[in-house]
C-alpha positions as CSV (number, residue, x, y, z in Angstrom):
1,X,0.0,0.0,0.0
2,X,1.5,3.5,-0.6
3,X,0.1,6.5,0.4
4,X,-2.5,7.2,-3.0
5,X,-4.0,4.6,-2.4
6,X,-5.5,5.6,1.2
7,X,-8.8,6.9,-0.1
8,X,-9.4,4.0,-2.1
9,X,-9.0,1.7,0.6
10,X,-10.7,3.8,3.0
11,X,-14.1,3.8,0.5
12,X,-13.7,0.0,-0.3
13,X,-13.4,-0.6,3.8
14,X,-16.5,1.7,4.1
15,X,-18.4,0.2,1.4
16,X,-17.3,-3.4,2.1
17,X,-19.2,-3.5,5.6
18,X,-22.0,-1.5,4.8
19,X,-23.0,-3.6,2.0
20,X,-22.4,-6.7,3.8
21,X,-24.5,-5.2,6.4
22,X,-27.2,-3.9,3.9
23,X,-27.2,-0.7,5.2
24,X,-28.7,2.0,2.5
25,X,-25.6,4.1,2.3
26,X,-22.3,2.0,2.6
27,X,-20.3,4.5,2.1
28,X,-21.2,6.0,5.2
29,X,-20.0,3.0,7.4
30,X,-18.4,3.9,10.8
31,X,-19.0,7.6,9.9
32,X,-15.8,9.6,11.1
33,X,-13.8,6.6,12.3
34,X,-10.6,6.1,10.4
35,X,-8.9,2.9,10.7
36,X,-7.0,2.5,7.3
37,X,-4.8,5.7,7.5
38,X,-3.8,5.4,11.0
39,X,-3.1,2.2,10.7
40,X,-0.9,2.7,7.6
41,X,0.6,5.9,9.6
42,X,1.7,3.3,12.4
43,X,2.9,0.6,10.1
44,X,3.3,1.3,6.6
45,X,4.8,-2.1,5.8
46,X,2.2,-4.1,7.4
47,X,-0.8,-2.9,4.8
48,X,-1.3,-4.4,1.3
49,X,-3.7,-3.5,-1.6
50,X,-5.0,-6.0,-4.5
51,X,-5.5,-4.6,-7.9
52,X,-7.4,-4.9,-11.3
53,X,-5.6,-3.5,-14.0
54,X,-4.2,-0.5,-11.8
55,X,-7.3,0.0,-9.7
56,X,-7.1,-0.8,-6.1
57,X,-9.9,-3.5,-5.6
58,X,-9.0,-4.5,-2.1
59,X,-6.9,-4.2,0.5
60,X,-5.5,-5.9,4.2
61,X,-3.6,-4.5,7.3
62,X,-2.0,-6.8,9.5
63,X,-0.9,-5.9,13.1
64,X,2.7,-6.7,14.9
65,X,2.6,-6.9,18.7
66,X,5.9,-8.6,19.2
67,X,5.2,-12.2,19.6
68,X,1.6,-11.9,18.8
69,X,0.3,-10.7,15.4
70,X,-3.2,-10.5,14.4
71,X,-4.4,-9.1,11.0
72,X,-8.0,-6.9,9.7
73,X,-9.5,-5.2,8.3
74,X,-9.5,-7.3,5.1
75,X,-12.0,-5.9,3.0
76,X,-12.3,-6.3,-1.4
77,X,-15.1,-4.0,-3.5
78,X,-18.1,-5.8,-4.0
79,X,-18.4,-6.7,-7.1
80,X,-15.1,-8.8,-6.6
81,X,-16.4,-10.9,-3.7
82,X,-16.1,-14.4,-4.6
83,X,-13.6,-13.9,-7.1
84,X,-10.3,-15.1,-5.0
85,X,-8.7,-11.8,-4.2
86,X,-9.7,-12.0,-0.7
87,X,-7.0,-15.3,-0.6
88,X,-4.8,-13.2,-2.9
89,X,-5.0,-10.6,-0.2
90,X,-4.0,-13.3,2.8
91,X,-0.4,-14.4,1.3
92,X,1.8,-11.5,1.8
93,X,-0.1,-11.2,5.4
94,X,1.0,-14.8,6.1
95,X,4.4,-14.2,4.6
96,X,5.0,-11.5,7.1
97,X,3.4,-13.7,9.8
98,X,5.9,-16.4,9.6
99,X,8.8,-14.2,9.1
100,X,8.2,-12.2,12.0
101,X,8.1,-15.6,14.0
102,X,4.9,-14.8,16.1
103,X,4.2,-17.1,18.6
104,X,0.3,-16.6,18.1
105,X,-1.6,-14.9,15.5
106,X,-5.3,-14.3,14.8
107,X,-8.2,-12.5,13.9
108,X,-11.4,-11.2,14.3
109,X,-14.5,-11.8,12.1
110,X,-18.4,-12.5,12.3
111,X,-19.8,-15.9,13.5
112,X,-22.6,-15.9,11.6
113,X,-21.0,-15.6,8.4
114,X,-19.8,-19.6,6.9
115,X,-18.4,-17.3,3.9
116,X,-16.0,-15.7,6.3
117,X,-15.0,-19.0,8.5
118,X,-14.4,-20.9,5.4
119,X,-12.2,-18.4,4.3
120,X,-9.9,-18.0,7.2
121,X,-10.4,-22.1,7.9
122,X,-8.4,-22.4,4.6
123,X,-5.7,-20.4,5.5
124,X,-5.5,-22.6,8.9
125,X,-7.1,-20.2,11.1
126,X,-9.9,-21.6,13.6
127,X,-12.4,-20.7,15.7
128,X,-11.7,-20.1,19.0
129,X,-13.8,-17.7,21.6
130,X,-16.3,-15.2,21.2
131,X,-15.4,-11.3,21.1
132,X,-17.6,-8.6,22.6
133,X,-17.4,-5.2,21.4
134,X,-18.7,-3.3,24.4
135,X,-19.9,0.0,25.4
136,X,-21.3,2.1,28.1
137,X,-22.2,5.7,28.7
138,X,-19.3,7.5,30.0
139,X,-20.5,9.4,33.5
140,X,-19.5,12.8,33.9
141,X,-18.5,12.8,37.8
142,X,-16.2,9.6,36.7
143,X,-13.3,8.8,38.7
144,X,-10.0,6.8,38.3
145,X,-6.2,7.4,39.2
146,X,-3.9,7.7,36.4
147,X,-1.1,9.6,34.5
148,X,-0.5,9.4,30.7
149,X,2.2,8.9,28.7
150,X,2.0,11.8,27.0
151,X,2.3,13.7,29.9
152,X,5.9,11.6,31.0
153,X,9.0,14.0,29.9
154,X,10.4,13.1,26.9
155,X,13.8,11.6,28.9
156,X,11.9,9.2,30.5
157,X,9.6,7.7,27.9
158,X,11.8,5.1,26.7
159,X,12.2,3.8,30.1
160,X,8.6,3.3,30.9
161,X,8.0,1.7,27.2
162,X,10.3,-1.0,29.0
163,X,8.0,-0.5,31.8
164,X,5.4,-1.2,29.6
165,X,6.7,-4.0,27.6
166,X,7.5,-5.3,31.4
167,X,4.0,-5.8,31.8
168,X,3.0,-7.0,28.4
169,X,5.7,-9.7,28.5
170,X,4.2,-10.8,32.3
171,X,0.7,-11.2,30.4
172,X,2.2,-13.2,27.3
173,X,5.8,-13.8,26.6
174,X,7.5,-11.4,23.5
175,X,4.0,-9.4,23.9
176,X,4.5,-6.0,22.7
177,X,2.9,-2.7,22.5
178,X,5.1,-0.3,22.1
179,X,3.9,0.4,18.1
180,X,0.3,1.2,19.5
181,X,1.7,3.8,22.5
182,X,3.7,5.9,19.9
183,X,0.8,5.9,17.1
184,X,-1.6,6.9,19.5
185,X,0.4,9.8,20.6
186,X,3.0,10.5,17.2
187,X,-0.7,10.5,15.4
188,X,-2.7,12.9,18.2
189,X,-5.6,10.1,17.9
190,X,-5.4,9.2,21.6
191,X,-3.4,8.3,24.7
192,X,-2.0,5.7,26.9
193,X,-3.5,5.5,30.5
194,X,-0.6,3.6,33.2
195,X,-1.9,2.5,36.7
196,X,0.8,2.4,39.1
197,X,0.7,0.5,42.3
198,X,3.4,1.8,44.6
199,X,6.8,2.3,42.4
200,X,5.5,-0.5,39.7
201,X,3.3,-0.2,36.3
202,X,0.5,-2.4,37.2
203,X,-1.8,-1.7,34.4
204,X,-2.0,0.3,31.0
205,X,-4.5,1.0,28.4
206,X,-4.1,2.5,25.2
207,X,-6.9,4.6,23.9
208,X,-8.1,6.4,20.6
209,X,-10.2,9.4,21.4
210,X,-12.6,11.4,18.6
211,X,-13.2,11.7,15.1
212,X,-9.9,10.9,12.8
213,X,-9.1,7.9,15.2
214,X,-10.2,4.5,15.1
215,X,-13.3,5.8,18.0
216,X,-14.8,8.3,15.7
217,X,-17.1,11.5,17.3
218,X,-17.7,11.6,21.2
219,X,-16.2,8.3,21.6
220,X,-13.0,6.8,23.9
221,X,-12.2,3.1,22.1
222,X,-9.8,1.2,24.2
223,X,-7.4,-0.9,21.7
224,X,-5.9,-2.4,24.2
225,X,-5.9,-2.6,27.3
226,X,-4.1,-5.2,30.1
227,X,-3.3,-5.7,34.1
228,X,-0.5,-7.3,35.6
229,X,-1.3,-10.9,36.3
230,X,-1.2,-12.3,39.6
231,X,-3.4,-12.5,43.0
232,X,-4.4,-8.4,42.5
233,X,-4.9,-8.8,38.9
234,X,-9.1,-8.1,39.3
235,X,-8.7,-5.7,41.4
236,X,-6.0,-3.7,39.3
237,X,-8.3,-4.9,36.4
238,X,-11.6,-2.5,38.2
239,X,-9.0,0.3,39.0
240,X,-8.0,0.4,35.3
241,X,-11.8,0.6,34.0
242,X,-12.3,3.5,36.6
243,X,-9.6,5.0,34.9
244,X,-10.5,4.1,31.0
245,X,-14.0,5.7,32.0
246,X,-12.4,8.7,34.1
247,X,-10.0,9.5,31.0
248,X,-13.0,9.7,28.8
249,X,-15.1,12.1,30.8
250,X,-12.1,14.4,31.3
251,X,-11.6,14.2,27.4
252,X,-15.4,15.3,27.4
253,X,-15.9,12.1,25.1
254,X,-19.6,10.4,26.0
255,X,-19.1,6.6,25.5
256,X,-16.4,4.3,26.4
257,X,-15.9,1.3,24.0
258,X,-14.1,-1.8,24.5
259,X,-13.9,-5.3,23.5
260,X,-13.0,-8.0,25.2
261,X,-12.4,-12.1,24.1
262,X,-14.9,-14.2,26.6
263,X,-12.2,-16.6,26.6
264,X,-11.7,-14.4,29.7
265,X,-14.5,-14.7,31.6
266,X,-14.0,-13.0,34.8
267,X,-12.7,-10.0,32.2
268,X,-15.8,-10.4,30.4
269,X,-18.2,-10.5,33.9
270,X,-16.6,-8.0,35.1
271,X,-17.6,-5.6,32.5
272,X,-20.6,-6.7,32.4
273,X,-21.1,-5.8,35.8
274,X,-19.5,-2.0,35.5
275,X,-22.2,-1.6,33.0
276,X,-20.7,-2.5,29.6
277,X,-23.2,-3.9,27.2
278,X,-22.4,-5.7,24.1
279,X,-22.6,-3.8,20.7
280,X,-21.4,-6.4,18.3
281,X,-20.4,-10.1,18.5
282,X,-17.3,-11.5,16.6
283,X,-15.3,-14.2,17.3
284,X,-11.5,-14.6,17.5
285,X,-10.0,-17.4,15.3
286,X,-6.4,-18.4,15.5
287,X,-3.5,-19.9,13.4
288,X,-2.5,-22.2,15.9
289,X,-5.2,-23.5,18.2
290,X,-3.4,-25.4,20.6
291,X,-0.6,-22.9,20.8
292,X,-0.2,-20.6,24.0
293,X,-2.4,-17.7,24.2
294,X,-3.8,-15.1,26.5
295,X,-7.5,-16.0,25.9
296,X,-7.5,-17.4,29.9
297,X,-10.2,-16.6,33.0
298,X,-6.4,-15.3,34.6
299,X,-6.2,-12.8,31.9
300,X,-7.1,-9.1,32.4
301,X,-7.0,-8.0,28.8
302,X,-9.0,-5.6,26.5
303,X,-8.5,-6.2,22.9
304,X,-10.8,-7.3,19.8
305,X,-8.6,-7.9,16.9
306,X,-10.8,-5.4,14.6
C-alpha cells in the first residue's frame, strides 16, 4: 500500500461492511472513524492493496505486537467478492506472519457468516472464543487514578515503554505494544492510561479518542488494554476501567468502548457488571489453536482484533 491509495482503501473498507451489512448508504460505514490511515501511519509495511488493472480492488492491514500478530481489516469492493482476491490478499499477510516468528496470531470476524469462516479455515485459522465489542455511557462525575504517557518527559519515555513492555511480557511472553503507545500519541488520535501501584506499572490501556481515530465522534475506544497478572490482577483490572472511563469524561468524550475475548471470563463479567453492554459479537480465530495464548479466566486483557 503507498500512500495514494489511502482513499481508495478507505471507501472500499467503508463500502465493504455497509454492504455486507445492507445498510442503504455504505459508504457512510463507521461515519468519522478512520482505521486504514492510522493504521498505515503506524505501520506502513504491514498494509497491502490488491489490484485490477491499476485499480485498487481491495486491500488488508495486519498488526505486529511482538510475539503476537493478528491481522484486519481485510476488505475487497463488491463486485469482486467471490472472485479469489480475498485469498490473494491473505499471502503477503502470512508471509509477514511467519517471518516475524509470532508465537500466536489471529483475527477477528463474524460468527454468523460460513463465507467468512471458510475463508480463514483455509488459510488454517480456527475458531476459538467469542469477542464482545462493548460499550457504556461515560459518567461525567467519573473517577480513576492515572497519568499518561503523554504527559511523561520526553527523557523518560523510553524507560517506561520497558516498563510497559514489562507488563506485556508478564501477560504473554514477546507481547509488545510499544507500536500502539507511539501511534496513538506521534498520530494525536489518543493516549495511553498507566496505573501504578506503589513504584511498579500495574496496568496500561491504550486509547483512541474522537473523530480521525479508530473511535470516531464523542467516543474513547480502548485498543488495548491489560493488568498485571497475579493474585491483584481483578482488582487492578476495576481500577484500570475506573480510569478508561475517568479519562474519557475528562476528554469530554460520552461513550467508552471496549472489547474483550470471553475466553476471559471474569474480564468479560466484570464488564458486564461495570455496566458494559455488548454492541457487536465477533469471534476470534487463531493460526495455531493449541498454541499458547492469553485467551484465559487469569487474563485481564482488552482487545478485539478489529
Amino acid at each position: 500500500m503507498a500512500e495514494e491509495d489511502l482513499e481508495a482503501a478507505d471507501r472500499i473498507m467503508r463500502v465493504a461492511f455497509g454492504t455486507f451489512r445492507g445498510l442503504p448508504d455504505p459508504s457512510t460505514t463507521f461515519g468519522d472513524a478512520d482505521s486504514v490511515r492510522t493504521r498505515f501511519r503506524a505501520a506502513p509495511e504491514c498494509a497491502w492493496v490488491a489490484e485490477v488493472d491499476g485499480d485498487v480492488v481491495g486491500s488488508v492491514f495486519a498488526t505486529r505486537w511482538g510475539a503476537f500478530g493478528f491481522f484486519g481489516p481485510l476488505t475487497v469492493r463488491p463486485e469482486y467478492w467471490d472472485r479469489g482476491v480475498a485469498s490473494r490478499l491473505l499471502e503477503p499477510v502470512l508471509e509477514a506472519l511467519d517471518g516475524w516468528g509470532v508465537r500466536q496470531a489471529g483475527l477477528f470476524t463474524l460468527p454468523n457468516s460460513p463465507k467468512h469462516l471458510g475463508l480463514y479455515q483455509k488459510h488454517g485459522f480456527w475458531p476459538r472464543f467469542l469477542t464482545a465489542v462493548m460499550a457504556k455511557p461515560v459518567r461525567a462525575d467519573a473517577r480513576g487514578a492515572y497519568t499518561l504517557f503523554s504527559q511523561v518527559p520526553r527523557a523518560r519515555q523510553a524507560a517506561l515503554l520497558e516498563e510497559i513492555r514489562g507488563l506485556t511480557d508478564a501477560v504473554f511472553p514477546g507481547l509488545d505494544l510499544e507500536r500502539e503507545v507511539l501511534a496513538a500519541k506521534v498520530q494525536g488520535i489518543g493516549d495511553t492510561i498507566l496505573l501504578h501501584s506503589e513504584s511498579e506499572l500495574a496496568g496500561m490501556a491504550v486509547c483512541h479518542c474522537g473523530a480521525g481515530s479508530e473511535a470516531g465522534s464523542g467516543v474513547s475506544y480502548v485498543k488495548f488494554g491489560a493488568v498485571r497478572p497475579g493474585p491483584a490482577a481483578a482488582d487492578r483490572f476495576e481500577q484500570l476501567l475506573d480510569a478508561c472511563e475517568a479519562f474519557a469524561a475528562a476528554s469530554g468524550l460520552a461513550r467508552l468502548v471496549a472489547g474483550v475475548n470471553t475466553g476471559r471470563l471474569d474480564a468479560y463479567r466484570y464488564m458486564l457488571r461495570r455496566g458494559f453492554r455488548a454492541d457487536m459479537i465477533g469471534v476470534s480465530m487463531a493460526l495455531w489453536p493449541e498454541s499458547p495464548h492469553f485467551d484465559t479466566s487469569d487474563h485481564y486483557v482488552i482487545d478485539d482484533l478489529r
